[in-house]
LUMMAR-466575 format. One record per residue (C-alpha): x, y, z. Coordinates in steps of 0.05 Angstrom, whole numbers, padded with zeros to 5 digits, always signed. Example, Ala and Ser with C-alpha at 12.3 -4.5 7.8 and 13.67 -1.06 7.14 Angstrom:
<pts>
+00246-00090+00156+00273-00021+00143
</pts>
This chain:
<pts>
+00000+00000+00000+00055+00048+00019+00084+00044-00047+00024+00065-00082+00007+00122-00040+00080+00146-00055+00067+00139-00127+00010+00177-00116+00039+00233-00086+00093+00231-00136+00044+00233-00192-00005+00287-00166+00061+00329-00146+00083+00320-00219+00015+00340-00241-00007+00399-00204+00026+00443-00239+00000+00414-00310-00070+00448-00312-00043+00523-00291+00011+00509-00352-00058+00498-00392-00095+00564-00360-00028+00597-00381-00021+00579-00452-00094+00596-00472-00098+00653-00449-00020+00670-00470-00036+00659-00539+00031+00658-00559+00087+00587-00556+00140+00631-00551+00179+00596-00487+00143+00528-00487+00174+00478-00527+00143+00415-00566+00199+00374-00558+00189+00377-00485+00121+00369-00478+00123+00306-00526+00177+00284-00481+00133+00287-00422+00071+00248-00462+00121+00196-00475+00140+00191-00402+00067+00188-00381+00049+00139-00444+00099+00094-00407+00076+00104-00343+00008+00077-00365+00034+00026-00408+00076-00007-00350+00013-00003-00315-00021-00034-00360+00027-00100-00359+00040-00109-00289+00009-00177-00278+00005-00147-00205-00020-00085-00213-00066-00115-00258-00092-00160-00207-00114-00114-00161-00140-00066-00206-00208-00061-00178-00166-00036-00107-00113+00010-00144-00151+00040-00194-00140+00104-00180-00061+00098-00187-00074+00094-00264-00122+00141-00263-00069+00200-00236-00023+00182-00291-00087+00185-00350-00109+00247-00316-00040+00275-00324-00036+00256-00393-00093+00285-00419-00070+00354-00383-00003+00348-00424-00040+00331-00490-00079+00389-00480-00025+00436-00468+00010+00415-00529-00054+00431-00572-00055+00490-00540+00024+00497-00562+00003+00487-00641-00058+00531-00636-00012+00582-00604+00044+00580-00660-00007+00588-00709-00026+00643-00677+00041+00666-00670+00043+00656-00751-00008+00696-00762+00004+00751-00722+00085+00755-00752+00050+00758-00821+00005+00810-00806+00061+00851-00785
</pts>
């Protein structure tokens, strides 16, 4: 149990920040000082997170009890996928504006 919980806090700790970084960019409307590259990175990360999840025989067992361990790292993921759309809206706005200039 203990090592869930720390995983927990490890992933919420890692997350918290994720949906001010998506307040942030929308209403920025610009990419300049985000990078793609990172933000992909960090999908990756998460994508493996879930995926080792995923196929733990053990975890996988008691998924009905630890549920929610999984759920941190989706939850996470989906906040990082949305800041990187938010990232190619943002350079397009970006293009747009530099043209207009």
């Amino acid at each position: 149990m203990l090592p869930e919980i720390l995983e927990i806090a490890m992933i919420v700790s890692f997350g918290a920040s994720w949906p001010l970084s998506v307040i942030k960019s929308y209403r920025a409307r610009t990419a300049k000082g985000k990078s793609a590259v990172f933000i992909c990175l960090i999908l990756i990360g998460y994508a493996a997170g879930i995926t080792a999840k995923l196929t733990n025989p053990v975890y996988m067992a008691s998924f009905s009890e630890k549920w929610y361990v999984l759920f941190f790292y989706v939850l996470n993921f989906c906040m990082v996928g949305a800041d990187l759309c938010l990232w190619f809206r943002n350079r397009r706005l970006d293009r747009k504006a530099a043209a207009g200039q």
